[in-house]
N, C-alpha and C positions, 0 to 999 in steps of 0.2 A: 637426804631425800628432800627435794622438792615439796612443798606444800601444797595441798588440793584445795585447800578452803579458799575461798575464793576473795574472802574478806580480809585474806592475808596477799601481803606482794609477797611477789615468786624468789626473790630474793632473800629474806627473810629468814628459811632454813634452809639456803643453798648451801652445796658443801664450799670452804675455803680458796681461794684463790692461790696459785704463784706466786713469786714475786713479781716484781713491775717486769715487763717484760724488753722494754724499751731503752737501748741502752742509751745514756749522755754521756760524751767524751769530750778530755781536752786536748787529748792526741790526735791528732789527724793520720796515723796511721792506724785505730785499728776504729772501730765503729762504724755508724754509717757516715756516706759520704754525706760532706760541707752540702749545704743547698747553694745551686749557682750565686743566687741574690746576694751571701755572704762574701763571696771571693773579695773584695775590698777592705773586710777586716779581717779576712784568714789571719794576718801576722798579730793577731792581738791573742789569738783563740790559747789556751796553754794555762799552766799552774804559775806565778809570779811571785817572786819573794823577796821583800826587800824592809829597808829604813826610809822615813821621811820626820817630817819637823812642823808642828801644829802650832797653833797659835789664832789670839784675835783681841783684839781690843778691850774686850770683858775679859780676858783670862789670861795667867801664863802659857809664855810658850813649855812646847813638850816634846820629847823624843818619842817616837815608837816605830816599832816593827809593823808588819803587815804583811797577809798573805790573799793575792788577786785569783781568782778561779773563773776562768773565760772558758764556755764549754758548749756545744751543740749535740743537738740530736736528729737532726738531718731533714727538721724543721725551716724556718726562714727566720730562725731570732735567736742571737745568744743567751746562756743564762750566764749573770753576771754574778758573783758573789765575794766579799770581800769581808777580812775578820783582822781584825788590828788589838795591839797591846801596848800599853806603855813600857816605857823601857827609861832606866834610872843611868845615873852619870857613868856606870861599869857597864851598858847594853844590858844589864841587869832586866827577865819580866818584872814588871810591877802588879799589873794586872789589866783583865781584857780591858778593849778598847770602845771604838765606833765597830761595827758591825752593820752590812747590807748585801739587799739582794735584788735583783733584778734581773733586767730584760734589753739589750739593744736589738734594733730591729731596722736595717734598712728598709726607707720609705719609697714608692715610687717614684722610677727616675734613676736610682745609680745613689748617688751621693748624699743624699737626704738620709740624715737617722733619726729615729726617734728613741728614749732611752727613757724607758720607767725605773726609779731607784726609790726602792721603800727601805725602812728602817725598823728597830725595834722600839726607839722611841715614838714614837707616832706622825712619823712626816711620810708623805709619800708626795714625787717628785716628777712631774713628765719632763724633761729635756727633749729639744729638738735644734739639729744642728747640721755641720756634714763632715765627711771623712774623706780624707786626700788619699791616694794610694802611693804616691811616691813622695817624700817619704810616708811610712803610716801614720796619720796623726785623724785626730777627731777631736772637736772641737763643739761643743753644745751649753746651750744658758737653756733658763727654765723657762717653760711655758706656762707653766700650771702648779701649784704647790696646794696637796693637801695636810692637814694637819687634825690631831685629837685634840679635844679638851686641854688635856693635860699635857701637849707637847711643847717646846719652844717656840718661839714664833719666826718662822725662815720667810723670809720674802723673796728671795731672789737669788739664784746662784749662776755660777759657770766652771765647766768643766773641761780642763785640755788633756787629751791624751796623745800620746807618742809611740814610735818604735825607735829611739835611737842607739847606735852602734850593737843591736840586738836588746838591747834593755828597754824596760816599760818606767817611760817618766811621765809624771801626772803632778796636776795644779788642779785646785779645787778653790775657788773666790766665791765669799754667800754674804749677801746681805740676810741681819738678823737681828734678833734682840734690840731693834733699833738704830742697830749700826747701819751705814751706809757697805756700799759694795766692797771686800778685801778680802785679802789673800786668806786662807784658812790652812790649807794642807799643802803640802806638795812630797813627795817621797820617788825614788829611782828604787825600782824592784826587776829583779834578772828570773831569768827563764829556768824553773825547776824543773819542769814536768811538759810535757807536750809537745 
């Protein structure tokens, strides 16, 4: 029952909600349809899984796994989300990894994206860049970096994405910690899902 006092919001002792009612998907068969704006990164959309190889001048290099989550809700901006683990000399887990989530979003005009990627360390990232359609590739450095208190200090990054021979290969280069601009990640992950 709704509440009559007036001094209360009506909310307050509404009854409970559904679930979210809106579906996000990485399948392009079942959901709502792609919004036109997207059709240039359709081949990115989908579940990804694979290995790559880290590294940077402050640290040893490192193996890990990774799993890429590209998904729409029939909006005009992907959600992006990605969850990584180390992995020992046998592919062995070690334990989780980097973790992020965001947003691409084609900008007016066709070819322009813009790409917010936050973290759960305290960086958060605008990228703006563009995407080829044949082959699929996207390509972005950063325009903006925010950061916490207590986070690392990132100055600068760039980011290559691909579609080659059906696989999703990605380069990741950040100026940081003082270091000048260099290669940090790059890993080849294949299409699980979507």
């Amino acid at each position: 029952m709704v509440s009559e006092n007036p001094m209360q919001p009506p909310w307050l002792n509404a009854p409970p909600v559904e679930p979210y009612p809106f579906e996000e998907t990485h399948d392009l068969r079942t959901g709502p349809n792609l919004h036109d704006d997207l059709l240039g990164l359709l081949p990115f959309v989908g579940v990804w899984r694979g290995r790559g190889r880290g590294g940077y001048s402050t640290i040893e290099d490192f193996d890990y796994a990774q799993e890429i989550r590209i998904s729409h809700d029939g909006r005009p901006f992907l959600h992006y989300e990605s969850r990584a683990w180390l992995l020992d000399e046998d592919s062995k887990p070690i334990r989780p990894a980097g973790r992020e989530t965001g947003w691409w979003r084609p900008a007016a005009g066709g070819d322009e994206v813009e790409m917010l990627m936050m973290t759960p360390t305290g960086i958060m990232e605008l990228y703006l860049g563009r995407a080829e359609v044949n082959p699929p590739r996207l390509e972005v450095s950063t325009d903006a970096i925010v950061r916490t208190p207590t986070a690392k200090e990132v100055r600068g990054g760039v980011r290559l994405f691909g579609i080659v021979n059906g696989e999703l290969l990605y380069a990741h280069d950040m100026a940081a910690v003082g270091q000048p601009m260099q290669s940090h990640l790059s890993a080849r992950l294949v299409r699980v899902g979507g």
